[in-house]
C-alpha positions in Angstrom: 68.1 -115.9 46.7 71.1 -115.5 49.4 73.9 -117.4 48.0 77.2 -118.5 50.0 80.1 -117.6 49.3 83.0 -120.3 48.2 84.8 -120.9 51.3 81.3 -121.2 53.5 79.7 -123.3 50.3 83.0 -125.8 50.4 83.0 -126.0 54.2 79.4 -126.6 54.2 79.8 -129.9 52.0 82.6 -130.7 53.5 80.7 -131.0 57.2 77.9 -133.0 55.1 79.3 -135.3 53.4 82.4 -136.1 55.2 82.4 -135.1 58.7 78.5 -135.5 59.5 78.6 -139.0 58.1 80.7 -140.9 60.9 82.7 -140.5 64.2 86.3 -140.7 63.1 88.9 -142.9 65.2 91.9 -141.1 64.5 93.2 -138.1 63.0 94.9 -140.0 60.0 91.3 -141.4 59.1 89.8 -138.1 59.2 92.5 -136.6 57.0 92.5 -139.5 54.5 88.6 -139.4 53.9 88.9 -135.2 53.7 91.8 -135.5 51.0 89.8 -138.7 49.3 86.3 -136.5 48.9 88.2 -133.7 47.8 90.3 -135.3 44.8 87.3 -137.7 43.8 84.0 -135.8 44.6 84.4 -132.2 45.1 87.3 -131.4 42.5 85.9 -133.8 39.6 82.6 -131.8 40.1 83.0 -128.2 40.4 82.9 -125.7 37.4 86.2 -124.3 37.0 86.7 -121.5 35.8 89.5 -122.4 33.3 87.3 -124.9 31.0 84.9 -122.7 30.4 82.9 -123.1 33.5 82.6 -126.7 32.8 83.3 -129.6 35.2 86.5 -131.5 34.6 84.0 -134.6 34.0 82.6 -132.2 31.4 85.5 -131.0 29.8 86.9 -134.4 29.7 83.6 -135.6 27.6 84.3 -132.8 25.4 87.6 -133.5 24.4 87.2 -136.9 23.9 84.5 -137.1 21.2 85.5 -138.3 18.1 85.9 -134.8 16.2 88.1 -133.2 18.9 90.7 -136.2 19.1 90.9 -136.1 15.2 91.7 -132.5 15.4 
């Protein structure tokens, strides 16, 4: 199975589920809905690296169980 790479898998969401979905009035709008889907969709969902490949929703979970808050 071909995979894309990250910059052509990112843009490719990006174009979907932010540009695709509406004609934008004004640059301001455009840039506010870009920044918005990236700080509350795309970065709360991707695997990073630095938790073990987990999401931040994920790693959050993890952390906040009972046993790893009495720790």
């Amino acid at each position: 199975m071909w995979r894309q790479c990250g910059n052509e898998f990112f843009f490719s969401l990006l174009q979907k589920n932010v540009l695709n979905r509406r004609n934008w009035t004004t640059r301001d709008q455009l840039r506010l809905a870009i920044v918005t889907w990236i700080e509350r969709t795309y970065h709360r969902r991707r695997r990073q690296p630095r938790l073990g490949r987990l999401t931040p929703i994920e790693f959050e979970a993890i952390m906040n169980t009972p046993a790893a808050l009495a720790a």
